[in-house]
N, C-alpha and C positions, 0 to 999 in steps of 0.2 A: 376797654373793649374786651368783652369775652367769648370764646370759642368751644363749642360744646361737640363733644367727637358722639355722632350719633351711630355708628358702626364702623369696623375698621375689620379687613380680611385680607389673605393671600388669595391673589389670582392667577391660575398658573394657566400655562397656554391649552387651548380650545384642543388642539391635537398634538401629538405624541413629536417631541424635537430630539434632535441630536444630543448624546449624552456623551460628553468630555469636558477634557481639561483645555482652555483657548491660552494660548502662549499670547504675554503681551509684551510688546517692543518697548525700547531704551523710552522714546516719546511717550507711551502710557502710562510708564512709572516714576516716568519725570514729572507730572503734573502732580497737583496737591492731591492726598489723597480722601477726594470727599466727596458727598455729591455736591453738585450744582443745584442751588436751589433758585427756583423760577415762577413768577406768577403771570397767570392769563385772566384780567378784567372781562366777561362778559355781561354788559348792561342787561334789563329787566326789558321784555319784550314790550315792543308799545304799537296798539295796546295789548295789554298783559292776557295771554290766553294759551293753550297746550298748544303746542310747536313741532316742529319736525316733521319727516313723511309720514310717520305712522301714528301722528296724532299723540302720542306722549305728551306727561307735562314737559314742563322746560327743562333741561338738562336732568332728565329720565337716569339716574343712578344705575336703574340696570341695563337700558341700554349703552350706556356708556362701558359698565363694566362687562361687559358680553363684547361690546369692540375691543377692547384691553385686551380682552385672551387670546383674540384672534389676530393682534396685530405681533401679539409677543411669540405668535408663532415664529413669524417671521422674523423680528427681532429676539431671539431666544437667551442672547447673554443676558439681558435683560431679567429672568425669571429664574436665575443663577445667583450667587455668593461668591463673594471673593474667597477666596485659597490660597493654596502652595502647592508647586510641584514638587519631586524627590528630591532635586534639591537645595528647596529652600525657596524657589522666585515665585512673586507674588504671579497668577494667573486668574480667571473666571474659571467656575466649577460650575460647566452649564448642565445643572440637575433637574431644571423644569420644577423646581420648588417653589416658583411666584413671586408677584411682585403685589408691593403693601398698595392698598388702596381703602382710603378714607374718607366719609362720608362725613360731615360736621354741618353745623349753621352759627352763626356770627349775630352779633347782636347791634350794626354797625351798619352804615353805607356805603356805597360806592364812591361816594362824593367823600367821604369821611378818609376814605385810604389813599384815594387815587386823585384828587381834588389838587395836592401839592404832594406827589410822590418823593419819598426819599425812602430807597431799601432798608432795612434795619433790623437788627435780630429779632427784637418783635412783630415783624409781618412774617419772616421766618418762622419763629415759634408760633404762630397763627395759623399760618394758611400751610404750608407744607410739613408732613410727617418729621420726626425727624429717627435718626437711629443711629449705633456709634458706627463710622464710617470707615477708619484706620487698619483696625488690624482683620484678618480672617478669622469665623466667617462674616459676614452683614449684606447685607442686601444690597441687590445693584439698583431698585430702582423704587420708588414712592412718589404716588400722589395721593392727591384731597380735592373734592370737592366741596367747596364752603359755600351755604346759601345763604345772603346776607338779605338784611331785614327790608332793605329797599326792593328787594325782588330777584337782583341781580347774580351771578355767580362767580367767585375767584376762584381755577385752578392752580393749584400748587405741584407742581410737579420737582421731585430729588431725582437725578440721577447719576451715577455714579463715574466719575469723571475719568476712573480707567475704561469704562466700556467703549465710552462715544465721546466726540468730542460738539463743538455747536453744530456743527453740520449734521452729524450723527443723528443730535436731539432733534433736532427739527424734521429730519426727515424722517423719523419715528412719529410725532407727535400729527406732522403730514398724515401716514399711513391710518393709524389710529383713527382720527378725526375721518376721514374719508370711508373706512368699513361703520363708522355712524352711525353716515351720511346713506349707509346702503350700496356702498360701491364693492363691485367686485373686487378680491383680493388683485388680479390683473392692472385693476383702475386705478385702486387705492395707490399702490406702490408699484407701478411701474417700473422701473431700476432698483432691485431685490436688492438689500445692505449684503455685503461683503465683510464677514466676520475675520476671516485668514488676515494676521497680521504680519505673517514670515515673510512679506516681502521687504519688510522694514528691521530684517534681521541683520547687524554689523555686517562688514566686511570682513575677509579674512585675509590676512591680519588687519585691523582695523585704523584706518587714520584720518585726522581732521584737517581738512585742507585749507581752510578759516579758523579763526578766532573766535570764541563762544564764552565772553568773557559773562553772560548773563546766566550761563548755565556753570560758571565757575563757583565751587563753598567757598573760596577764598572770598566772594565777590557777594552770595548771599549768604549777609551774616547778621543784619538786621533783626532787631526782636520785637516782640508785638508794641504797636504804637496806639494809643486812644487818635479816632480817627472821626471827621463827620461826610459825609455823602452830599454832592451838590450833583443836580443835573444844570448843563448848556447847550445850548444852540452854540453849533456849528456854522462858520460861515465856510465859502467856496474857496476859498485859499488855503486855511487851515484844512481843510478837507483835503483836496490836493497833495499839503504838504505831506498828511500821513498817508496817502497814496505812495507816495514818492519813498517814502519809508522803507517800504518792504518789497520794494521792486528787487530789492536781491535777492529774497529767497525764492532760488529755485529747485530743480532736483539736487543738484554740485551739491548746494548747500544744506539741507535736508542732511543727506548721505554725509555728509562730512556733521553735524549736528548726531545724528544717532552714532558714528563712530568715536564721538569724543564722550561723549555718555558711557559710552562701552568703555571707553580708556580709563575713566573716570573709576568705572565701574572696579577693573582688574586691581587699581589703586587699592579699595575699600574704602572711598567717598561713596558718600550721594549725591553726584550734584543735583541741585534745582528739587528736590524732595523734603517740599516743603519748609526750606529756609524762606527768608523775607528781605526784600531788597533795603538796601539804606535808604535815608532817607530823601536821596538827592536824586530819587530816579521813580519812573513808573512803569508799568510792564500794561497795557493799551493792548486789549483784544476787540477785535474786531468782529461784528456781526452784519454788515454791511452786506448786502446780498444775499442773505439767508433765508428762507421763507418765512420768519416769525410770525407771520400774522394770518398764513395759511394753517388756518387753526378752526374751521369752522365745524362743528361734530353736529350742527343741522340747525340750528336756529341763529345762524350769523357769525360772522369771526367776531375775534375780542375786539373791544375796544384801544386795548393796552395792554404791552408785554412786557416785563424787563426784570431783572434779576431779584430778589425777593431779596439779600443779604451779599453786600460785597467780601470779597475774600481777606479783604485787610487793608490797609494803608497802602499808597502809591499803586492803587489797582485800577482801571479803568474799563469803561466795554463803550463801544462807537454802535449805536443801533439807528433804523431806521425808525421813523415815527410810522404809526398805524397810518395818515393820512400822508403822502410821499409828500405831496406841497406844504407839509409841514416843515420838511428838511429833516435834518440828521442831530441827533443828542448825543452826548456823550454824559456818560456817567462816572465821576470821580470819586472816589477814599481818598482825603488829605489830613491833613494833621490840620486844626482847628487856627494855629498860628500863620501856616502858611497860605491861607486861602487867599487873604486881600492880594499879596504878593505875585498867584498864582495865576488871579480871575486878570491884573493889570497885563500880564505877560499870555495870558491866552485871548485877551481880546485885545490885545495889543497895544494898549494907551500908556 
């Protein structure tokens, strides 16, 4: 499969945004630091003809990239770089410097990528930008537009895993999709995002009132494993049980999770910065209730959403299918050995 970059630009916000330095919390720096890369399937219109209210072809490049600027208004870290403050912690440097956007076409179909999806660095290296992610400065955020030969379109969207987290994105990707669509900036985002992160700043003096043994170094110390990616059906029990899961986190716990990070911190550990679990466990994000599929920028929502590249071994994400009477997937990274072992023990036989 080949992918051919047919323009590629910084798009910085439509109007004039706030210019600082955004403090991020013990949880933003806790996460790996990269973007999240993502793909959105939209099939080839049937029948094939210019789309939209204003009669554009089909995913219109400029209109799309003219809703970009004006959604990054409102999302503004977004059009920013990672940094540092005086002394020394990683922050966003919101400069209104823009976010990459890229325009390519694929030589390939819809049925060819998405027919028996499995994420893989290669639909990574395909459909989404990529850029070094790690240290300051690099971009918080990148997408593509890929036109593939059947008609159809995948976007790829990166974005940068300190800014937002899955709620974040999607209620970006909401906004966006919706100014289009032609909606008032009112309409589009109704409940403006909330950048101020100081409410999630430790305690003074700081303490953990739980046990956090996932966010202990001692505990991730794992190193990278060759891994292959299986998607399953969920049924209603196992579904439940991971419900059942996380019914303890509440604020208590929260607040006792950023103060041990803090504790961590005053040590000169990192916990949970980007170490990798052993191999006897998996860390299962959930996107259950998210709007993933509230994506439509005027000619239809996607067909299909889901992560373009897992993050490593023993990593999971719980999504909802595009059709709900489909049920619920889950997307696994295991170790190629463990799989028969893994599939008898998750469908229970």
């Amino acid at each position: 499969m080949k992918v051919d970059v047919v323009e590629s630009t910084l798009v910085a916000p439509s109007e004039e945004t706030p210019r600082l330095g955004l403090w991020l919390s013990n949880l933003d720096l806790a996460v790996p630091k990269t973007h999240t890369p993502l793909v959105y399937y939209y099939p080839a219109p049937t029948p094939p003809a210019p789309g939209g209210a204003d009669g554009e072809d089909f995913f219109s490049p400029d209109r799309i990239r003219a809703a970009l600027a004006k959604a990054l208004v409102l999302f503004y870290p977004l059009a920013g770089r990672l940094g540092v403050d005086e002394g020394g912690r990683l922050q966003i440097d919101c400069n209104g410097k823009g976010a990459l956007f890229v325009v390519a076409k694929a030589d390939c179909t819809g049925e060819d990528l998405f027919g028996n999806y499995e994420p893989s660095p290669d639909i990574r290296r395909m459909f989404v930008p990529f850029a070094p992610s790690g240290d300051p400065p690099c971009l918080m955020a990148m997408f593509q537009v890929t036109f593939l030969k059947c008609g159809g379109v995948v976007l790829g969207t990166g974005i940068h895993h300190v800014t937002m987290d899955g709620v974040g994105a999607f209620h970006f990707v909401q906004t966006w999709t919706g100014l289009a669509r032609g909606l008032a900036v009112s309409d589009a985002c109704p409940s403006p995002p909330f950048h101020d992160r100081t409410l999630l700043r430790p305690r003074s003096p700081p303490r953990a009132d739980f046990d956090h043994p996932v966010y202990s170094p001692a505990y991730l110390n794992g190193l990278p494993r060759p891994f292959v990616t299986r998607v399953y059906s969920v049924s209603a029990k196992l579904l439940a049980d991971l419900k059942k899961a996380v019914e303890h986190v509440d604020d208590a716990y929260v607040r006792s999770v950023v103060d041990y990070l803090e504790l961590e911190s005053e040590k000169g550990s990192h916990a949970a910065r980007g170490q990798l679990m052993p191999e006897s466990d998996l860390w299962v994000v959930s996107w259950l209730g998210m709007p993933m599929y509230d994506a439509d920028f005027g000619w239809g929502a996607p067909k299909f959403v889901a992560p373009a590249q897992m993050f490593g071994s023993g990593t999971a994400y719980v999504t909802q299918r595009a059709d709900r009477d489909d049920g619920i997937a889950v997307l696994f990274a295991l170790e190629p050995e463990y799989l028969k072992c893994f599939e008898d023990v998750f469908y229970g036989e």
